[in-house]
N, C-alpha and C positions, 0 to 999 in steps of 0.2 A: 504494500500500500504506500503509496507516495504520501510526502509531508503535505502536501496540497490537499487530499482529500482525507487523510487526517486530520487539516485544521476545521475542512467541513464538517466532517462527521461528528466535531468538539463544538462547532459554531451552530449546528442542528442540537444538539442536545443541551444548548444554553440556552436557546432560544427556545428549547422546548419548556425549562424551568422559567422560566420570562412568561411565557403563555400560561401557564399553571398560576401563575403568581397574579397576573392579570387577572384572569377566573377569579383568582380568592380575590381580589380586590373590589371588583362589581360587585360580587355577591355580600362581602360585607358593606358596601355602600348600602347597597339595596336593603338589608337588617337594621341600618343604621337609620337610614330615611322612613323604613318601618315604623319605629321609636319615636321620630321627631314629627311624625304623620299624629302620632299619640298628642304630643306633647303642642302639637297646635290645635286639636280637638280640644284641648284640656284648656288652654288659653280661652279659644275664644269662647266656650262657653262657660266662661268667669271674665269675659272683657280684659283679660291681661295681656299687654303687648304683643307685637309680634317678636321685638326684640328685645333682650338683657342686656345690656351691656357688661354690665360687672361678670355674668355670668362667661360674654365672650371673653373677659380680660384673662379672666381664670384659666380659662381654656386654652387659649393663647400660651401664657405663660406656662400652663401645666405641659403644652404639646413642644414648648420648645426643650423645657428641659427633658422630657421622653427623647425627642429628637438629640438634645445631643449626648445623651445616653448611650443612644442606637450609634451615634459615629455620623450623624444626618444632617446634613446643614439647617438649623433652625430655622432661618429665612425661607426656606423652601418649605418646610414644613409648614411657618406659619401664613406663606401664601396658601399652602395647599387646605388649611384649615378656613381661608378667609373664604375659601370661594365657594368650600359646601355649605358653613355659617351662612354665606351670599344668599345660596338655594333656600337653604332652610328657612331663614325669613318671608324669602319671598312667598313660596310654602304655607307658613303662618298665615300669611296677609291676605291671600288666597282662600285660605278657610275662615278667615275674619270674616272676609267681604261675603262669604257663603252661608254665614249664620245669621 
């Protein structure tokens, strides 16, 4: 076997672990989005905001130090946090407007 198609056959199997990883990654969005489907039901029928803030500060902060736990760029993490926080409100607002 030539080094060339050993690097593929190492480049196919990393990328097979990459896809796997993907997989879990949806599927716990989708469990997570689950939860916060709850937790805007719960809001809008008690009138409580769409958004926390202190709640996101928390979150924030708690996801950066997880993140550099992991070895993770925290900046990364804490965009990657801003943007499902983003959905989720919007989400809330959503079910606001529907009650």
């Amino acid at each position: 076997m030539s080094a060339t198609s050993e690097a593929l056959e190492e480049l196919q199997r990393i990328r097979g672990s990459i896809d796997n990883i993907d997989a879990a990654l949806v599927h716990l969005l989708a469990e997570r989005f689950k939860h916060t489907q709850q937790v805007g039901l719960l809001k809008a029928a008690h009138d409580l905001p769409p958004s926390d803030p202190d709640r996101e500060r928390q979150q924030i902060e708690r996801l950066r130090r997880l993140a550099r736990d992991a070895h993770l760029d925290p900046e990364f993490a804490e965009k990657f946090l801003g943007f499902i926080v983003a959905e989720v409100i919007q989400h809330h607002t959503r079910i606001a407007e529907q009650q």
